[in-house]
Steps between C-alpha positions, in 0.01 A plus 500: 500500500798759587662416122126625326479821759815570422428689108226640684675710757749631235218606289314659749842657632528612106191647518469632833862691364360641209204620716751706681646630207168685428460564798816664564459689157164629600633681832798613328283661200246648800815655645717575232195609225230645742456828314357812669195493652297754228148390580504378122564108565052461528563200722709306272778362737231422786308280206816341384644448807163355663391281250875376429477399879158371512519285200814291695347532804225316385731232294631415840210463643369275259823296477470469878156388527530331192868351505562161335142442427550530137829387426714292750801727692779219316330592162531904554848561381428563195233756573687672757787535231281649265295754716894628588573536136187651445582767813850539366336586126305747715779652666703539170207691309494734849892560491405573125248709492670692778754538271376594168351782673765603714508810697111552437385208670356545847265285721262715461314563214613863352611697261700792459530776228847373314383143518492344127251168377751198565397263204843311566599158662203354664273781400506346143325212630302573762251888612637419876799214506540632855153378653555234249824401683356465840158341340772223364679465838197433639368246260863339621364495831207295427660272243737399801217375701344245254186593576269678186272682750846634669577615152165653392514717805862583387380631195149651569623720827803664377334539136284728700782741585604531158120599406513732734920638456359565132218679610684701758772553193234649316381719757822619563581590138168695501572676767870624380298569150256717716796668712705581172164640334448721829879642491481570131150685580688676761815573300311625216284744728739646663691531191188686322481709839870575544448594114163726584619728782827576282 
């Protein structure tokens, strides 16, 4: 029985390592990438953040309750191999996405009046590769666990957070659009009364 455990613990020491690895990324970017707090971000890192959290909550809790009633522990290497693949894939597209956009990436959702469209790297792909990123980490998570209603829960709770990051992008962009349109108005006032008392 020890010889069969054996692959197990090394792939759930595999994956339990590449779990830390986005984990460790995540509170470094929170850190490192916060970005002022403007008011702009419309609740985007709370959503992100929450769901993100919630979805792998609930995979443990699920592969807790339901551990080894689907697939035997000796027959959960594999899975627990692939779900840290899977998180690693997740954590590349991050450190990616992070990347392509550089200097203008934030965890919050803003923008900010020299920022350009990024339609390189990941952005050729994919509208939002980073909420895509941690929606694939999490799908990791639930592929590790063997279990399909760990993995729907996986998918379905932290899709919700990039529903709602989008939606909070677009907010966000509407309200710069609305703040620029309100400065030119202002600009181009005073520029008409500067020119009127002359």
């Amino acid at each position: 029985m020890t010889r069969m455990r054996d692959p197990v613990i090394g792939a759930r020491i595999f994956f339990w390592v590449a779990m830390g690895i986005w984990g460790g990324l995540e509170v470094r970017t929170s850190i490192v990438r916060a970005g002022s707090d403007t008011g702009e971000d419309a609740g985007s890192q709370r959503w992100s953040l929450g769901a993100t959290l919630a979805g792998l909550l609930g995979v443990l809790i699920i592969d807790a309750a339901m551990s080894e009633l689907l697939v035997a522990e000796e027959k959960q290497t594999p899975f627990l191999v692939a779900g840290g693949l899977v998180v690693l894939g997740g954590v590349a597209l991050r450190i990616w996405s992070i990347r392509t956009l550089g200097r203008f990436f934030t965890y919050r959702v803003m923008t900010t009046e020299d920022q350009r469209v990024v339609s390189g790297g990941p952005y050729r792909f994919v509208r939002h590769p980073s909420y895509t990123a941690l929606l694939v980490s999490c799908i990791g998570a639930g592929i590790s666990t063997a279990n399909p209603f760990a993995l729907i829960v996986a998918i379905v709770v932290p899709s919700s957070a990039c529903r709602n990051g989008s939606a909070s992008r677009r907010r966000c962009s509407s309200m710069r659009s609305a703040t620029s349109t309100r400065r030119s108005a202002r600009r181009a006032s005073g520029s008409l009364h500067g020119s009127g008392e002359a």
